[in-house]
C-alpha positions in Angstrom: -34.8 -6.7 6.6 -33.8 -9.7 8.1 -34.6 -12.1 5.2 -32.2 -10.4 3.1 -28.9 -11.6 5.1 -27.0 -14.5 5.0 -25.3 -15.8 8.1 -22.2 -18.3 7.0 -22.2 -20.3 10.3 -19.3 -22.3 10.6 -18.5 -25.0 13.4 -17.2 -29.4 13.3 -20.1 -30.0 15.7 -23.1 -31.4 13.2 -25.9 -31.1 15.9 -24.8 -27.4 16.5 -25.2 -26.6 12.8 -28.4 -28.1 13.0 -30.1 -26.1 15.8 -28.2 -23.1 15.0 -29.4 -23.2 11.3 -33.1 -23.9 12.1 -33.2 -21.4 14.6 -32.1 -18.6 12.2 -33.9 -19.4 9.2 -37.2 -19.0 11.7 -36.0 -15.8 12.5 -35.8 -15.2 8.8 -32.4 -15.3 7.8 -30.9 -17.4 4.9 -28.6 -19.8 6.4 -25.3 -21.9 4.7 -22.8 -24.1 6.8 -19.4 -25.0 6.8 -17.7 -27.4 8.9 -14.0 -26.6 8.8 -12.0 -23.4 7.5 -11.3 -24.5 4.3 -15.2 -24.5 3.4 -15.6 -21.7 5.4 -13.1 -19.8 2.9 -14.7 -21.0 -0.2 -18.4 -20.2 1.1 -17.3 -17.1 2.0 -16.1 -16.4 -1.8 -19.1 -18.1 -3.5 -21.6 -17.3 -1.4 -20.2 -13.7 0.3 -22.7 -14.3 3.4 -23.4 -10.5 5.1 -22.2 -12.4 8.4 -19.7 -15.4 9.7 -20.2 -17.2 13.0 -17.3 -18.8 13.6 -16.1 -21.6 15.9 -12.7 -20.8 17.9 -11.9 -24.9 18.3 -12.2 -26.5 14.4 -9.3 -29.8 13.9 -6.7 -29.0 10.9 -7.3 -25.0 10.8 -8.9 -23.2 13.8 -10.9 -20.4 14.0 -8.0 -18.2 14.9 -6.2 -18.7 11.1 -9.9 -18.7 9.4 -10.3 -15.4 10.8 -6.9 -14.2 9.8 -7.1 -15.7 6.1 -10.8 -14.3 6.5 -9.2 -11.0 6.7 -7.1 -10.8 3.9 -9.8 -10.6 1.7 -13.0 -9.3 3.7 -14.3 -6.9 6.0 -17.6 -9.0 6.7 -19.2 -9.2 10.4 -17.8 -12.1 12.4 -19.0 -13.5 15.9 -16.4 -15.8 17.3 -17.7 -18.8 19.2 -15.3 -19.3 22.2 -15.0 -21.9 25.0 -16.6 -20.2 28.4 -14.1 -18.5 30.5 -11.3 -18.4 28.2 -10.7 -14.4 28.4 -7.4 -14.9 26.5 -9.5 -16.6 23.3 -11.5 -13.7 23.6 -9.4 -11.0 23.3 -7.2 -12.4 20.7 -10.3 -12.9 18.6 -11.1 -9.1 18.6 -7.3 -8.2 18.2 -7.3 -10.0 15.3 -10.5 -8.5 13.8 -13.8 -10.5 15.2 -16.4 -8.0 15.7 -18.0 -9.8 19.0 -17.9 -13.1 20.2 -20.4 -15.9 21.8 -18.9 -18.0 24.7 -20.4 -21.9 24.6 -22.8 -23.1 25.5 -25.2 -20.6 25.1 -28.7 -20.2 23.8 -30.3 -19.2 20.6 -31.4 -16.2 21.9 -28.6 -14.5 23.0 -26.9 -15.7 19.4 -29.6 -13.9 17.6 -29.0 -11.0 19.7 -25.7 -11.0 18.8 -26.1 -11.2 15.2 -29.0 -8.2 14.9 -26.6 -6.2 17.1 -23.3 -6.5 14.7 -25.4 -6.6 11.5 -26.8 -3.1 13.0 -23.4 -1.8 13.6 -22.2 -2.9 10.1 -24.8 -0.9 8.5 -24.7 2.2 10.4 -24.3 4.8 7.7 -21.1 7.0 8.2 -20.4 10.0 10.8 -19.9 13.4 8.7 -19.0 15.7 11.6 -17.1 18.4 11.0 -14.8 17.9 8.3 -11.5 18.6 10.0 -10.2 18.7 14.2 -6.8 20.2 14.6 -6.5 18.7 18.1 -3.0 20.3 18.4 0.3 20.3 16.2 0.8 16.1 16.2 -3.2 15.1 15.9 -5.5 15.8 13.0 -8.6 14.1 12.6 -10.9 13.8 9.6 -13.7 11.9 10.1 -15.4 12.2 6.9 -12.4 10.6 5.3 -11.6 8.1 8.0 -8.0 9.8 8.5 -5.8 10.4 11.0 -2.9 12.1 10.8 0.2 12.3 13.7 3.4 12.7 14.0 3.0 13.4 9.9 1.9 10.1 9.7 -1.3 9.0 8.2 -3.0 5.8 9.9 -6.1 4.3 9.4 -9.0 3.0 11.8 -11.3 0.3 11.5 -15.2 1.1 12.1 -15.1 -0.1 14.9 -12.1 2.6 16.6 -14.0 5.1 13.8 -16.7 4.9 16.1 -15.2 4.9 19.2 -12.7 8.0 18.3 -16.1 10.0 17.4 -17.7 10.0 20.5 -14.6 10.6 22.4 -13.7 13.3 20.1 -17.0 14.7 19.9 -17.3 15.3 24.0 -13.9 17.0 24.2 -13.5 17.3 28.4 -16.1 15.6 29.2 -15.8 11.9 31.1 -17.7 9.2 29.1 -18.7 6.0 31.2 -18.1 3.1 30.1 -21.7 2.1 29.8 -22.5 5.0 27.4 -19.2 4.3 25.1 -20.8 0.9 25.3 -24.2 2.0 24.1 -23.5 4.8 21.6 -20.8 2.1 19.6 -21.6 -1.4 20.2 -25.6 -1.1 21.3 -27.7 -1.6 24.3 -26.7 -5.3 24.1 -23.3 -4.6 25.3 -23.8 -2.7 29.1 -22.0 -5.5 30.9 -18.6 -5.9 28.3 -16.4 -3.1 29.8 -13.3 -4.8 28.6 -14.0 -4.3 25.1 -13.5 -0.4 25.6 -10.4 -0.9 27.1 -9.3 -3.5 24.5 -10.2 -0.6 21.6 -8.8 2.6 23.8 -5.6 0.7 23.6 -6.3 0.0 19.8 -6.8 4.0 19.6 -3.5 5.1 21.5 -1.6 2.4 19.8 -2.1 4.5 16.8 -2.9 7.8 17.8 -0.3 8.5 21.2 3.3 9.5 20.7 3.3 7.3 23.9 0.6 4.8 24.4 1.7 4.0 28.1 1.4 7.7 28.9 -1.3 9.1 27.2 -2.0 12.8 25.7 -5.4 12.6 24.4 -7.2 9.4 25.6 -7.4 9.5 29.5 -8.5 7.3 32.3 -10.9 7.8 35.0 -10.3 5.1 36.9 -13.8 3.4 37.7 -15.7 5.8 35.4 -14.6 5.6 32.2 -12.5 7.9 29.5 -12.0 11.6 28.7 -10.8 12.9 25.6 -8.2 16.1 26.2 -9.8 19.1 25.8 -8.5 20.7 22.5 -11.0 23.6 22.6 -8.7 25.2 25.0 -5.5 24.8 22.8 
């Protein structure tokens, strides 16, 4: 239930905090503030808030090196807040762990949006499909303990390329549009983001292909979406 969270939002702009804060505890959510990186940090270990919004532009440290000290210590939810139309602020705030982001200015409801969607996501309960996919002699897949094994090397994947690899995996063959991929991991919210499945394909292969720039498992159809190789066949 929503009165059970805590959202930890965190921004230098006082009149920000304000609406921001009032608008979320009348949705039901306990609320705390912090208005630099440093506070940020210590409500985060004082308080652990179930999820951070966090302002890209902050004076002394910025949002970028809150996230990354953020990070070394915790896996909770974080919404970036990012100046509109910087795509570059964007991106490296997912590549460095965000789990969405909010561009300014932008209203209250699309925030809350925002929020339900990535608190939903962060308690999904686990995939259990079949225990173990040989997809050939380089790529094993285990799901149920969140391995992957190529090249006799084990890597791990965040929940967010956990979820991805699943559906992928789980339609071996078949082309999967960007707008489902969009729907079955990041919500209905999401239809209009394309880029963040490319940004987490290219997460995937940078783990997963022998050579990311010519892929063996993930594969493009241009202007429709991805297909997964089809290891049934193998």
């Amino acid at each position: 239930m929503a009165e059970t969270r805590t959202i930890l939002v965190v921004d230098d702009e006082p009149d920000l905090l304000h609406a921001v804060r009032l608008y979320l505890e009348m949705e039901g959510y306990q609320v705390i503030t912090a208005t630099n990186g440093q506070e940020a940090l210590e409500k985060l270990r004082t308080r652990l808030p179930d999820l951070i919004v966090l302002d890209v532009m902050m004076p002394e440290m910025n949002g970028f090196e809150t996230l990354e000290e953020i990070r070394r210590v915790s896996n909770v939810p974080v919404i970036m807040l990012t100046v509109k139309g910087e795509e570059s602020d964007k991106v490296r705030g997912l590549s460095l762990g965000a789990d969405d982001y909010v561009t300014k200015p932008f209203s209250q409801r699309e925030l809350l949006s925002r929020i339900q969607a990535v608190l939903r996501r962060a308690e999904m309960p686990p995939f259990v499909p079949r225990t173990r996919i040989v997809v050939d002699e380089d790529l094993t897949i285990d799901f149920s303990q969140n391995r992957v094994t190529t090249g006799g090397r084990q890597v791990a994947l965040t929940p967010t390329e956990h979820r991805l690899l699943y559906h992928l995996v789980s339609n071996p063959g078949r082309v999967l549009p960007y707008e489902t991929l969009l729907a079955k991991v990041w919500g209905p919210e999401y239809q209009h983001e394309d880029h963040y499945v490319r940004l987490y394909v290219n997460y995937l292969r940078q783990k997963i292909e022998p050579d990311p720039s010519n892929p063996r498992y993930i594969l493009t159809e241009r202007g429709l979406g991805y297909r997964f190789v089809d290891y049934r066949r193998r």
